[in-house]
C-alpha positions as semicolon CSV with decimal commas, in nm:
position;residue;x (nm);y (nm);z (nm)
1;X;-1,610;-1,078;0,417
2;X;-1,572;-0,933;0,767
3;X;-1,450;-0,611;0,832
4;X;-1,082;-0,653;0,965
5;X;-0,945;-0,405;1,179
6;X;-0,643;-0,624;1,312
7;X;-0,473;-0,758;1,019
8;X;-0,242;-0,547;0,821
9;X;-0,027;-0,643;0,549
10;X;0,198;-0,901;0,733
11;X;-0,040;-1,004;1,025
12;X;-0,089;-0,807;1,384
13;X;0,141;-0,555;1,428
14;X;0,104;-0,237;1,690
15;X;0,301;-0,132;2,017
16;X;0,320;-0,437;2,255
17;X;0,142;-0,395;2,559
18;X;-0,119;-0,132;2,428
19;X;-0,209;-0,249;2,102
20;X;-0,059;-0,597;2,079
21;X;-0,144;-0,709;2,461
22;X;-0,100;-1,051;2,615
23;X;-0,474;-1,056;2,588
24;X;-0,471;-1,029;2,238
25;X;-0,204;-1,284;2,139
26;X;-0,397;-1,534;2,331
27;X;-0,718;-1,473;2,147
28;X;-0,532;-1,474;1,814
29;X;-0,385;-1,831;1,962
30;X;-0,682;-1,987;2,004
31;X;-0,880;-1,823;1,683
32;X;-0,619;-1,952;1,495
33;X;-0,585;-2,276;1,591
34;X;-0,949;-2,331;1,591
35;X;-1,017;-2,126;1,275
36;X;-0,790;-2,414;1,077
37;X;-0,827;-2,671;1,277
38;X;-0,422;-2,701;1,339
39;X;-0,284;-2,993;1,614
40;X;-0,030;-2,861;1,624
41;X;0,149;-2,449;1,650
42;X;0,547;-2,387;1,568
43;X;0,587;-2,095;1,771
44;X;0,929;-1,833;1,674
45;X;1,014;-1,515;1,778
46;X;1,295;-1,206;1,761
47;X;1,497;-1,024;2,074
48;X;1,236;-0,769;2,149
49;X;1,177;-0,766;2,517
50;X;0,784;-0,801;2,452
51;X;0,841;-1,158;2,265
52;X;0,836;-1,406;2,590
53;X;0,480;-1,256;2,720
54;X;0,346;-1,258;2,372
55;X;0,479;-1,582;2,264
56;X;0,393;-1,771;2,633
57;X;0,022;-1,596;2,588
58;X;-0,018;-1,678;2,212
59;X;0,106;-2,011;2,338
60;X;-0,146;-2,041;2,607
61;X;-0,425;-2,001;2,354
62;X;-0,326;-2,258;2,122
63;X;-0,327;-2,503;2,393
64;X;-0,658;-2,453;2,531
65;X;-0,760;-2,530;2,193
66;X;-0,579;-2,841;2,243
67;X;-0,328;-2,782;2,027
68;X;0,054;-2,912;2,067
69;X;0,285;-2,614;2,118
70;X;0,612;-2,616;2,010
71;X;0,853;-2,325;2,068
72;X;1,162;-2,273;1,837
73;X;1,288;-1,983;2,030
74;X;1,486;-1,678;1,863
75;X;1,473;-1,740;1,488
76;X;1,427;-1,564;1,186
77;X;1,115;-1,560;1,022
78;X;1,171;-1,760;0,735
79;X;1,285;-2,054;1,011
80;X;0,941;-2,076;1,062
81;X;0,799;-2,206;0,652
82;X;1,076;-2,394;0,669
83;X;1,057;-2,593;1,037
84;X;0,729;-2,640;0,953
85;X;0,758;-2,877;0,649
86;X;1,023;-3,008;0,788
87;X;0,889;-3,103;1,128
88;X;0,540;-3,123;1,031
89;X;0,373;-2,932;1,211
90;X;0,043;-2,757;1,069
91;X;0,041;-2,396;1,176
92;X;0,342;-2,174;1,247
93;X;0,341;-1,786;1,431
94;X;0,603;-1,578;1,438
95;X;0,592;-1,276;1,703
96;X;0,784;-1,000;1,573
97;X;0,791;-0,631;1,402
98;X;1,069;-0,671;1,174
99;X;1,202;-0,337;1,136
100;X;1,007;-0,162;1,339
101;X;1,153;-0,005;1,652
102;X;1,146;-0,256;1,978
103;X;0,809;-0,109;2,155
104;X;0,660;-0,288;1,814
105;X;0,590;-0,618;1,794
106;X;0,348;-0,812;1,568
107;X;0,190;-1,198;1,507
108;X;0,236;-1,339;1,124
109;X;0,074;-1,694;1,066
110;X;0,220;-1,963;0,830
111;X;0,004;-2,262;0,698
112;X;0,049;-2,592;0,654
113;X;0,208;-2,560;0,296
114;X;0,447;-2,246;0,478
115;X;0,278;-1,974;0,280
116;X;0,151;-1,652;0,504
117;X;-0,220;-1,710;0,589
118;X;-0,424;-1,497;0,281
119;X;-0,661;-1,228;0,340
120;X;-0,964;-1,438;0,365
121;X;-0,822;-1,688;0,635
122;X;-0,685;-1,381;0,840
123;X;-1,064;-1,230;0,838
124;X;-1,268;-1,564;0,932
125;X;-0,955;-1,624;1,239
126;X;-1,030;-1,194;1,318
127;X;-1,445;-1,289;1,295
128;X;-1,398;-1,609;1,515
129;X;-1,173;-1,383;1,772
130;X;-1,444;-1,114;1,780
131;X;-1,725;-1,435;1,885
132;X;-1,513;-1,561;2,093
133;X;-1,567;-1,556;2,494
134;X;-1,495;-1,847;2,627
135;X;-1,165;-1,934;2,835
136;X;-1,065;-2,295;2,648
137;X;-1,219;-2,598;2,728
138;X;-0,917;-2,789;2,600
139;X;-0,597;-2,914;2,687
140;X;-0,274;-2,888;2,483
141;X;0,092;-2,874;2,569
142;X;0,378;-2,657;2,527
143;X;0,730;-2,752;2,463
144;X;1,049;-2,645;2,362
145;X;1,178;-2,780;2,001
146;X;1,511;-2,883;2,105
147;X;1,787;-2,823;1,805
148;X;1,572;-2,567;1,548
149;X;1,874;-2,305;1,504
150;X;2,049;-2,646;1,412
151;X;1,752;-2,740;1,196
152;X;1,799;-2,402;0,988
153;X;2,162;-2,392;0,948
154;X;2,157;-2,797;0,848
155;X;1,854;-2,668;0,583
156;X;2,075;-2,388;0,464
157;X;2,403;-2,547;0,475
158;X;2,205;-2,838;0,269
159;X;2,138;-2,551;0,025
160;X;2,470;-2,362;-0,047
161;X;2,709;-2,660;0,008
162;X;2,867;-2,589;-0,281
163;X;2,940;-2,226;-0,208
164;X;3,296;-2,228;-0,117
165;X;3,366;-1,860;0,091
166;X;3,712;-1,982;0,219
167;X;3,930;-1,687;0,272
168;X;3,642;-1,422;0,200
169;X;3,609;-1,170;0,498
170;X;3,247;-1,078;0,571
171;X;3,093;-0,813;0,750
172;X;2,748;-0,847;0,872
173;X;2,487;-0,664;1,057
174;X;2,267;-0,850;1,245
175;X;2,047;-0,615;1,397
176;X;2,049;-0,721;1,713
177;X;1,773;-0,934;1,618
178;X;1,674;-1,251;1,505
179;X;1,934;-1,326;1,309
180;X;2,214;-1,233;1,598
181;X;2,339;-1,606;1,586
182;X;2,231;-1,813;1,277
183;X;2,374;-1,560;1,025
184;X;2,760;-1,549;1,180
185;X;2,701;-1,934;1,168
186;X;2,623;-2,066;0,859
187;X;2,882;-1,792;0,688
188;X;3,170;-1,911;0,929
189;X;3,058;-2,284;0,815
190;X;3,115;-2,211;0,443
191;X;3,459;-2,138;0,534
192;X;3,408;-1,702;0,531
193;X;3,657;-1,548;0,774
194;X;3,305;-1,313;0,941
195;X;3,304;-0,997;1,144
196;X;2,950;-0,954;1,340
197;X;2,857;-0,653;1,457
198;X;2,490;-0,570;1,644
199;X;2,497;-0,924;1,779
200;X;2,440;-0,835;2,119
201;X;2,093;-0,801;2,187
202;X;1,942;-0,663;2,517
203;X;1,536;-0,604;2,412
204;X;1,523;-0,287;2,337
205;X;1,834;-0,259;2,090
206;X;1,694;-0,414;1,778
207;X;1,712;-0,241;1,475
208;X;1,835;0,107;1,704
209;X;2,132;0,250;1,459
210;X;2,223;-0,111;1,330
211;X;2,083;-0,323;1,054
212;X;1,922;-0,277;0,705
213;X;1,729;0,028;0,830
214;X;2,059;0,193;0,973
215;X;2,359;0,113;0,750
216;X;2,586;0,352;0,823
217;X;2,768;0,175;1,084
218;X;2,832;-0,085;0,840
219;X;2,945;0,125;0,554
220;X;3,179;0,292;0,814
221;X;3,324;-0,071;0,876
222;X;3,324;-0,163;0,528
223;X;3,553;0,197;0,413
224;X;3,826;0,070;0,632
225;X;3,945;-0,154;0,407
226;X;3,923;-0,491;0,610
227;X;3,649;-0,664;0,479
228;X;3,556;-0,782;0,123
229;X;3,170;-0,730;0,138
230;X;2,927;-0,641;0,396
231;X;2,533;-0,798;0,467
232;X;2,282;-0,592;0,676
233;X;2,053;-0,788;0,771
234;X;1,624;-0,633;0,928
235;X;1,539;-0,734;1,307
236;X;1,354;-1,060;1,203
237;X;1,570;-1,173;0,904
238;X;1,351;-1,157;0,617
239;X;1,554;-0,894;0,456
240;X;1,900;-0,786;0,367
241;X;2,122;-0,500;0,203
242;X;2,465;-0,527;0,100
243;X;2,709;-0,257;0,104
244;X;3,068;-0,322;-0,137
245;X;3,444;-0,230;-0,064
246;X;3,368;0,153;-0,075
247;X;3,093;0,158;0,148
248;X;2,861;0,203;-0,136
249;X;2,495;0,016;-0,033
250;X;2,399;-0,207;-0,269
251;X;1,945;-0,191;-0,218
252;X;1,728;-0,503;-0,339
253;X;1,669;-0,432;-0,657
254;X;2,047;-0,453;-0,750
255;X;2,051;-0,738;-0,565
256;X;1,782;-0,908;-0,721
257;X;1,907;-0,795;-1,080
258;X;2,235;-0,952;-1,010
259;X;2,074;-1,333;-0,894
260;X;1,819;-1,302;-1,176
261;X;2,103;-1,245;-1,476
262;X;2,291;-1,559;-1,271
263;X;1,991;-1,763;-1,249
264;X;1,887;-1,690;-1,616
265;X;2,279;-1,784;-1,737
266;X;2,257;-2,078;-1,574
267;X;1,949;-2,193;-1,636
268;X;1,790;-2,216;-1,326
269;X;1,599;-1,862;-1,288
270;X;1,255;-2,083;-1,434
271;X;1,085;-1,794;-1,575
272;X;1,056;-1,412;-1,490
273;X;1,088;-1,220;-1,191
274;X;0,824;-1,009;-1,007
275;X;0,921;-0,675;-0,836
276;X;0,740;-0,368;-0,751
277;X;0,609;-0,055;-0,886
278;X;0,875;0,126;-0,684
279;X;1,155;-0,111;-0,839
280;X;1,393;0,122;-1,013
281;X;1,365;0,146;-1,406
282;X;1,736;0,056;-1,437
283;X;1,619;-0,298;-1,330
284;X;1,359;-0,309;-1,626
285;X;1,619;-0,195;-1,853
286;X;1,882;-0,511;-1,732
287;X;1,582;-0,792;-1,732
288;X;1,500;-0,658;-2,107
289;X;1,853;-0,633;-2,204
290;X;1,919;-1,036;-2,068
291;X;1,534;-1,115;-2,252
292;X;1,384;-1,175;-1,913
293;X;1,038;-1,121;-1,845
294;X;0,931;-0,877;-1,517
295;X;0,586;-0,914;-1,393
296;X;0,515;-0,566;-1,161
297;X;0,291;-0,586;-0,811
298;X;0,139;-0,349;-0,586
299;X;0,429;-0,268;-0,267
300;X;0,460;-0,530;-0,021
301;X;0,614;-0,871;-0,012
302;X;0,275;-1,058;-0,030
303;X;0,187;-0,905;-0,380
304;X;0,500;-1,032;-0,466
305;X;0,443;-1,368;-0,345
306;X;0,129;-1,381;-0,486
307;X;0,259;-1,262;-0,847
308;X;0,505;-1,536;-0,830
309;X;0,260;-1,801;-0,715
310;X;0,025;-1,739;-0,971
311;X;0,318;-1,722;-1,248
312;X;0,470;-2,052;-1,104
313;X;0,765;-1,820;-1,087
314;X;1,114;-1,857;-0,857
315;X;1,242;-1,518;-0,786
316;X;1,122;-1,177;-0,705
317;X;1,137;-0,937;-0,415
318;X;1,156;-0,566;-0,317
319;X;1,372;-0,221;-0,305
320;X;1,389;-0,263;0,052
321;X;1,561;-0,628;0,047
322;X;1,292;-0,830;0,104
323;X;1,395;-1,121;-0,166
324;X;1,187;-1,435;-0,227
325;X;1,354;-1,763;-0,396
326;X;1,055;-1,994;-0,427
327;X;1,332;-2,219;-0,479
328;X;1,437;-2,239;-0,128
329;X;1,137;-2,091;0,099
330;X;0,828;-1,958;0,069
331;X;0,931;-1,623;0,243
332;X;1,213;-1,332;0,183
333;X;1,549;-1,498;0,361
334;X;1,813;-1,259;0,464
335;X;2,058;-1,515;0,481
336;X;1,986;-1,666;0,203
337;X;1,958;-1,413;-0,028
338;X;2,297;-1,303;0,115
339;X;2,470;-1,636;-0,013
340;X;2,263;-1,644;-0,302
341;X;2,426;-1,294;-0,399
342;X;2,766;-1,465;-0,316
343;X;2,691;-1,718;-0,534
344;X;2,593;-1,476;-0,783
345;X;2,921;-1,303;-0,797
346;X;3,099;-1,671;-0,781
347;X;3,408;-1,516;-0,605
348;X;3,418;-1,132;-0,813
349;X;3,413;-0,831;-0,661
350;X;3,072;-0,682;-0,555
351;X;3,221;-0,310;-0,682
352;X;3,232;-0,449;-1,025
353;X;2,857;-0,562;-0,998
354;X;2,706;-0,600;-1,380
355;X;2,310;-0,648;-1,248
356;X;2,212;-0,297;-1,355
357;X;2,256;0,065;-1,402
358;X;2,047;0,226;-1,106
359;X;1,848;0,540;-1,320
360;X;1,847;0,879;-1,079
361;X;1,549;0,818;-0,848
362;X;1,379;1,107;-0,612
363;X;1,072;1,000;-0,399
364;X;0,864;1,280;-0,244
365;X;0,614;1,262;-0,006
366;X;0,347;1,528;-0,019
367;X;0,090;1,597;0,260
368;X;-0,293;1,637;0,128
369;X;-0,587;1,693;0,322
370;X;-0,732;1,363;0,082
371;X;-0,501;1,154;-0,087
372;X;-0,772;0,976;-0,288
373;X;-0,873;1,250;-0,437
374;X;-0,572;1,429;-0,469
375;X;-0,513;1,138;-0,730
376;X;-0,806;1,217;-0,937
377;X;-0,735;1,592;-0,954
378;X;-0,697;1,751;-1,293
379;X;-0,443;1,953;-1,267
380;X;-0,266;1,730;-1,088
381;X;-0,279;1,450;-1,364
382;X;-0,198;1,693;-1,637
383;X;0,134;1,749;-1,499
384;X;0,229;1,391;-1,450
385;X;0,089;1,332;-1,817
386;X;0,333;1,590;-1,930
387;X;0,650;1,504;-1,731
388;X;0,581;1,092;-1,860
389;X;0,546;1,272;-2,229
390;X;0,903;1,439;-2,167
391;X;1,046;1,117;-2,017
392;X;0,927;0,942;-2,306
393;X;1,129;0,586;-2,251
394;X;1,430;0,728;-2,087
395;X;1,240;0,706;-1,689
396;X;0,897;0,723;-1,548
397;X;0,679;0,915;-1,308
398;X;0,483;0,740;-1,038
399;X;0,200;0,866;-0,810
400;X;0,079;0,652;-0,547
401;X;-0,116;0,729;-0,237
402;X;0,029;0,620;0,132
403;X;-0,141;0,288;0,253
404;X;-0,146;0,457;0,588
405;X;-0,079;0,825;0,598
406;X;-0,287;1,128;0,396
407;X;0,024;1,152;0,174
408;X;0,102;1,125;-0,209
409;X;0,421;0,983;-0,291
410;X;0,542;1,145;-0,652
411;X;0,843;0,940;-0,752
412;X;1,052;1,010;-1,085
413;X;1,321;0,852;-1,223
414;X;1,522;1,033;-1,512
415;X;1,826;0,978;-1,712
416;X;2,020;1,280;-1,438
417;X;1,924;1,331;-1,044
418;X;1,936;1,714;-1,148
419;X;1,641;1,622;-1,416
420;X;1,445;1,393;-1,206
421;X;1,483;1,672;-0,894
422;X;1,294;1,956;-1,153
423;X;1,014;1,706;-1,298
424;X;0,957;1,538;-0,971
425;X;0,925;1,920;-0,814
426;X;0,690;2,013;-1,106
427;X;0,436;1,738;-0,992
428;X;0,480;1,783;-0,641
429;X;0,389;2,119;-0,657
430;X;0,080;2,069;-0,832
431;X;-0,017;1,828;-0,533
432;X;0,076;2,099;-0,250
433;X;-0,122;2,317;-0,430
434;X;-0,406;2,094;-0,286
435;X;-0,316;2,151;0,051
């Protein structure tokens, strides 16, 4: 395979203008569109003030490819999977850095069947980029595609028609992002009485103190009594956090606990679920107490994705919000997730949530001159050998080395916060001992 130095995890992401230039997004345009031999690009993007030079360059690329443009505008990502199959078009990009500050902004490719592009795609478009030189020696157009917010709502409105939130008052977050109009929407439609907040987007607000990153503006609203549950949603929709009556945030793998024991009552859940190896052991305990079975993945949404295409599995998702329902889209929805948690709770209090008992978690992160081989040192393995032989099946220890950073991450989870504090200490120490 090529060596890939521009694709990440979840496509080109870097500061626009310096990393991610207009030069750049129209060579990725044109490799793309070439590299799968696509007629035709879906084009979305979020509020960041970089979007309309990256999106009219990436856009400009495609068509001298001869390729048929369309742009959808401000959407959330998982508009794009979804517009795609619906519309038929054969490639989709969406220009955003989800929760990354606003000088961020990144390209993600769907394909045809609205899955991300895989690793080996991504290198053979990064190999055909690096070739390329030429200026286009074709001529597509660009257009606008009239109606896609009302294409998403009508697709999620199709969805959750029978979720009735009349005379529910919701609180959401929208990040100033991509979900600033769509999410308000489709909850006002199902009859919830909905207070927006970050819904004013200027370019270089999104994600800044608001949204799943940032919730304590939300849980501020939420303690005043007004509202009967609160959504959070990241700056290009893929995620969400909820936070209950009390202000207490409620993370993904609550939320995901709470649709898989609904799904699995009713039938529907059509298999396990796949989470991470950061997903808290509270979860593990709820899927074995309800006899469902938990397949766990390396961090990042496409692990899980894969996990749950391999397993022909529905549901899975992360800590961090990012839940995938094969069921509805090929991608983590925010706003879907959201109603799916509604209907979840099928009108009960969020407070009196039975998905699972989170266990005392502490995460620390532990600077190392080599984090590779700070994983392979002795003493270092000893002591996580001993703390797992104390924990014994009441928590677990985790080491894992930063996918970007010379750090170590030692997480415990114990039965007390005070117990996994002194463990997780123990180990950590060992690994600044490397320093």
């Amino acid at each position: 395979m090529a060596e890939r130095k521009l694709f990440g995890t979840d496509g080109v992401r870097g500061v626009a203008g310096e990393v991610l230039t207009a030069s750049l997004a129209l060579q990725l345009g044109r490799a793309a569109t070439d590299e799968l031999g696509a007629a035709s690009l879906l084009v979305l993007r979020d509020t960041r003030r970089s979007g309309p030079m990256l999106e009219s360059a990436l856009a400009a690329g495609a068509a001298s490819s001869g390729a048929a443009v369309v742009s959808g505008g401000v959407l959330p990502t998982p508009a794009a999977p979804l517009l795609l199959v619906r519309h038929g078009i054969e490639l989709a990009a969406v220009i955003s850095a989800s929760h990354n500050p606003y000088a961020d902004n990144g390209i993600k490719f769907f394909g045809p069947d609205g899955h991300k592009l895989d690793d080996e795609v991504e290198a053979r478009i990064e190999a055909r980029l690096r070739a390329d030189h030429g200026t286009g020696r074709h001529h597509g157009g660009v257009t606008r595609l009239l109606g896609a917010g009302e294409d998403y709502l009508r697709v999620l409105a199709e969805r959750f028609e029978g979720l009735d939130l009349a005379g529910m008052k919701v609180a959401l977050d929208c990040a100033n992002g991509a979900t600033y109009k769509v999410a308000p929407e489709i909850f006002r439609r199902l009859g919830a009485d909905v207070t927006a907040v970050a819904v004013v987007p200027d370019g270089e607000n999104i994600n800044d103190n608001c949204g799943s990153t940032h919730l304590g503006p939300l849980s501020a609203l939420m303690k005043e009594g007004a509202h009967d549950i609160g959504f959070a949603f990241d700056g290009d929709g893929d995620r969400v956090l909820a936070v209950d009556r009390d202000g207490h945030v409620v993370d993904g793998d609550e939320l995901i606990a709470l649709i898989a024991r609904h799904l699995h009552r009713t039938g529907e859940l059509g298999g396990g679920v796949s989470v991470t190896v950061m997903t808290n052991f509270g979860f593990h305990r709820a899927m074995a107490e309800s006899g469902i079975e938990v397949d766990i993945t390396g961090v990042g949404d496409r692990y899980v994705l894969e996990s749950l295409r391999d397993r022909k599995w529905r549901l899975g998702g992360e800590q961090s919000g990012h839940i995938i329902d094969l069921g509805f889209c090929p991608s983590g929805d925010g706003i879907a997730s959201a109603l799916l948690v509604l209907e979840a709770l099928a009108g009960a209090d969020l407070r009196e949530r039975d998905g699972m008992t989170k266990m005392p978690q502490l995460l620390v992160n532990v600077p190392v001159p080599d984090r590779d081989a700070a994983l392979q040192d002795e003493d270092v393995l000893a002591a996580r050998d001993t703390v797992a032989a104390e924990l014994g099946g009441d928590g677990r220890i985790l080491l894992r080395a930063s996918g970007t950073e010379q750090l170590v991450r030692v997480m415990v989870e114990a039965p007390s916060a005070e117990l996994a504090t002194a463990l997780c200490e123990r180990v950590a120490s060992r690994v600044r001992a490397l320093a």
